[in-house]
N, C-alpha and C positions, 0 to 999 in steps of 0.2 A: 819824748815824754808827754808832746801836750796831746797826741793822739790815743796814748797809753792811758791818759785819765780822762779824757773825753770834754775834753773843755773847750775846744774848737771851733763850738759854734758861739758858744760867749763870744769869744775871741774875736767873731767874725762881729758881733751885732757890737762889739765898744767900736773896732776897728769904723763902723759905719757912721755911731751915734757920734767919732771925732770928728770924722769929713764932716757932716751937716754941721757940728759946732765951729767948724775952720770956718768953714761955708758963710755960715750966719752970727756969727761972733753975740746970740742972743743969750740970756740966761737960762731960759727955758731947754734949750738943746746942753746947755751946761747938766741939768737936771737929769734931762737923758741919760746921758753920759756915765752919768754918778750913777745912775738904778740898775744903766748895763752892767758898772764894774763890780755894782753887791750882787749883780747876778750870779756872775763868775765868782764872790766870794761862796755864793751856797752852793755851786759847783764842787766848788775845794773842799766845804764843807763837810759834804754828802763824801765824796770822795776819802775825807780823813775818816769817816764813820764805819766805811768799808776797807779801810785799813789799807786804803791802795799808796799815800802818804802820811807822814809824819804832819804833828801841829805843827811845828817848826819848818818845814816843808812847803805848807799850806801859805803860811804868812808870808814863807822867804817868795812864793811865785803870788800872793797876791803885792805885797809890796813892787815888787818888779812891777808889775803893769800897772798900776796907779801910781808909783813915779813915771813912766813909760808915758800916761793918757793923759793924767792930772799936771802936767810938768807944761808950764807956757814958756 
């Protein structure tokens, strides 16, 4: 599914922004973190616009990966 909606490279750049906040346990990389994950929300976004998922859909895979990133 996440290739089917093309959010994989999101994916890739929180997967990154978490290492460097493991990494550096600084706020500012917290920051990053966060601006990756509204990335991937307007991913999902653009994605529900085009009818490829559901709003309910959208929420249910962004909640998943911001408890998934956002979770210490």
């Amino acid at each position: 599914m996440i290739d089917a909606l093309g959010i994989q490279e999101s994916l890739n750049w929180i997967e990154e922004a978490k290492k460097e906040y493991e990494r550096n346990h600084e706020p500012a990389f917290q920051y990053i973190l966060k601006d990756k994950l509204f990335c991937l929300f307007c991913d999902l976004k653009a994605r529900k616009a085009e009818r490829k998922i559901s709003e309910s859909e959208m929420y249910e895979i962004y909640d998943h990966y911001w408890e998934k990133y956002m979770h210490d």
